[in-house]
C-alpha positions in Angstrom: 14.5 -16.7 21.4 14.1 -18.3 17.7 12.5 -16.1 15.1 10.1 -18.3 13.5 8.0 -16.7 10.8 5.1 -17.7 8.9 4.9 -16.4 5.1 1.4 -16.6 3.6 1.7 -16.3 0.2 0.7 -17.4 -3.2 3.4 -16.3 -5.5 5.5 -19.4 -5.5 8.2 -17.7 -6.5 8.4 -14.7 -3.9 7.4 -17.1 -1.2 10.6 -19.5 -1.6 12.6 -15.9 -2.3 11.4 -14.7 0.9 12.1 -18.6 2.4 15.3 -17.8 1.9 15.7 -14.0 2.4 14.7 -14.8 5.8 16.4 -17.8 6.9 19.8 -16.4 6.1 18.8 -13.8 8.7 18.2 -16.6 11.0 14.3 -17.3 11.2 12.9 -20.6 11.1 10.2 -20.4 7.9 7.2 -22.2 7.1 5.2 -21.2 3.9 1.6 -21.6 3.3 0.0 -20.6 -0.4 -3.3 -21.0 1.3 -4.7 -20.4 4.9 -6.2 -24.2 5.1 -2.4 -25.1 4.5 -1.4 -23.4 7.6 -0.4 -25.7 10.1 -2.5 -25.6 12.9 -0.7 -26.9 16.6 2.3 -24.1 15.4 2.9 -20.1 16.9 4.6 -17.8 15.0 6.5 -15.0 16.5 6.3 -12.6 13.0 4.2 -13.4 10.0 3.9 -12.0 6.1 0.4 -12.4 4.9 -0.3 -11.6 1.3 -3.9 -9.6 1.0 -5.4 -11.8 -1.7 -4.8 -15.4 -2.1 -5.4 -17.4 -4.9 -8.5 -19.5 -4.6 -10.5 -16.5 -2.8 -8.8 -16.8 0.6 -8.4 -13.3 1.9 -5.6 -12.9 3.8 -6.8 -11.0 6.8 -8.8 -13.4 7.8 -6.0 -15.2 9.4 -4.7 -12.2 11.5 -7.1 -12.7 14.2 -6.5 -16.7 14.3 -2.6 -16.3 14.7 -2.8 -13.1 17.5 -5.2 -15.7 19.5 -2.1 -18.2 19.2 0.4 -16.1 20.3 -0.5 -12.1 21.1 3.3 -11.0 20.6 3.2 -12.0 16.9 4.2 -9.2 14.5 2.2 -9.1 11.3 2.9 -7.6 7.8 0.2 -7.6 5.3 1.6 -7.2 1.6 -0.1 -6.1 -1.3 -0.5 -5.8 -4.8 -3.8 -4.3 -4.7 -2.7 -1.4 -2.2 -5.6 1.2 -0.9 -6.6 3.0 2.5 -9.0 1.0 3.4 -7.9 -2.2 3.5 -4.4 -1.0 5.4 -6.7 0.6 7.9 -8.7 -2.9 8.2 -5.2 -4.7 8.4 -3.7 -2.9 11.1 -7.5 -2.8 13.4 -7.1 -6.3 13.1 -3.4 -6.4 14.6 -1.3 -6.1 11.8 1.6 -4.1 12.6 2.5 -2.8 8.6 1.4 -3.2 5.2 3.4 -2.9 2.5 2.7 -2.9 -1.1 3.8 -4.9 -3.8 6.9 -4.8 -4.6 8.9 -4.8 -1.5 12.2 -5.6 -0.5 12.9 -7.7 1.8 14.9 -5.0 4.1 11.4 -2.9 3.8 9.0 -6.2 5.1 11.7 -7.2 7.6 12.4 -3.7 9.1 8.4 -3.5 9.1 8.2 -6.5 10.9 11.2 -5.1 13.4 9.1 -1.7 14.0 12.3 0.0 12.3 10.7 0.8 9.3 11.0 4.8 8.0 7.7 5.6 6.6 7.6 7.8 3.8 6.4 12.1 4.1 2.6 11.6 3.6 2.3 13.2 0.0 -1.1 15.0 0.1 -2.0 15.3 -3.6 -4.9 15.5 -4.9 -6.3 11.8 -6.1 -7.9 11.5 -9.7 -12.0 10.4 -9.7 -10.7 6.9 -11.0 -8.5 6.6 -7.7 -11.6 7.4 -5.0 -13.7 4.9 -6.9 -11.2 2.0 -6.9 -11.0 2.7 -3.1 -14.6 3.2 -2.4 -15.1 -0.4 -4.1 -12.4 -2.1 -2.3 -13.6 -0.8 0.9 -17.1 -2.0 -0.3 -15.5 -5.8 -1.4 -13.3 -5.7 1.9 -16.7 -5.2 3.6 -18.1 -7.6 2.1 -15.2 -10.5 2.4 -14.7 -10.6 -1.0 -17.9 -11.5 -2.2 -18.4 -10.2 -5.6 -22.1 -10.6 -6.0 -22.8 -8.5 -2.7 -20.5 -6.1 -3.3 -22.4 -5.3 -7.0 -25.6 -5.3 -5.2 -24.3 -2.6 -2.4 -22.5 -0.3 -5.1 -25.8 -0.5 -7.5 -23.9 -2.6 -10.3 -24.2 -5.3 -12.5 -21.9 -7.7 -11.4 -20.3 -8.1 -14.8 -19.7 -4.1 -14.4 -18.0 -4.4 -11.3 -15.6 -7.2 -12.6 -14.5 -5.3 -15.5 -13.7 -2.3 -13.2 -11.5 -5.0 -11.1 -10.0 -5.8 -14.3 -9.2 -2.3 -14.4 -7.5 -1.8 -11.2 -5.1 -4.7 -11.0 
């Protein structure tokens, strides 16, 4: 059966190197930079969604849509804004990996494949700064990305909580 993948992703430039990463390994590609650009009468059999797309999509909003379309499809959330939480809410929603920004392409496609060796868990201890930039993200994944709410829930001015997102990234 033909491989044909779906990469979601707003980075022009790692999209088209991931275009061709993948078709020399024999999958049929289509790329999206958005999720209205997705084409809709098409299944994918594996998929790359980016967390945060430009334009406020949010990339696991699409998970659900594409299992519905085909329930074999593997799916690997990547992300340059990494945490807990929003790996936990990628894989409840039927992700099979997520990776963090930047990965190789061996990394997302051995993800993809199940074949991926995961790292020892390093249980150090995490810095004050660290626990707050998750709590918020788990707060603004909670809250789809809406910035307004998500200042309003953590007891913020929302000017506050943009400069600590300013921080983080």
């Amino acid at each position: 059966m033909k491989k044909h993948i779906l990469i979601l992703e707003d980075d022009v430039r790692l999209a088209k190197g991931l275009k061709r990463d993948f078709e020399d390994h024999d999958y049929d590609v289509t790329i999206a930079n958005r999720i209205a650009d997705i084409p809709k009468d098409q299944a994918f059999t594996h998929a790359v969604i980016d967390l945060r797309l430009s334009g406020g999509d949010f990339g696991l909003d699409v998970i659900e849509d594409l299992k519905s379309k085909t329930s074999e499809i593997r799916i690997v959330v990547l992300s340059g804004y990494g945490s807990i939480t929003t790996a936990v809410e990628a894989v409840k929603r039927g992700a099979v990996d997520y990776l963090t920004k930047p990965a190789s392409f061996t990394d997302i496609e051995q993800a993809l494949n199940g074949k991926r060796v995961k790292p020892d868990a390093d249980f150090k201890r995490r810095s004050l700064s660290e626990v707050e930039h998750e709590y918020i993200d788990f707060v603004l994944t909670k809250n789809e990305g809406n910035i307004s709410k998500t200042a309003k829930d953590l007891g913020l001015h929302r000017q506050s909580l943009q400069r600590k997102l300013k921080k983080y990234t």
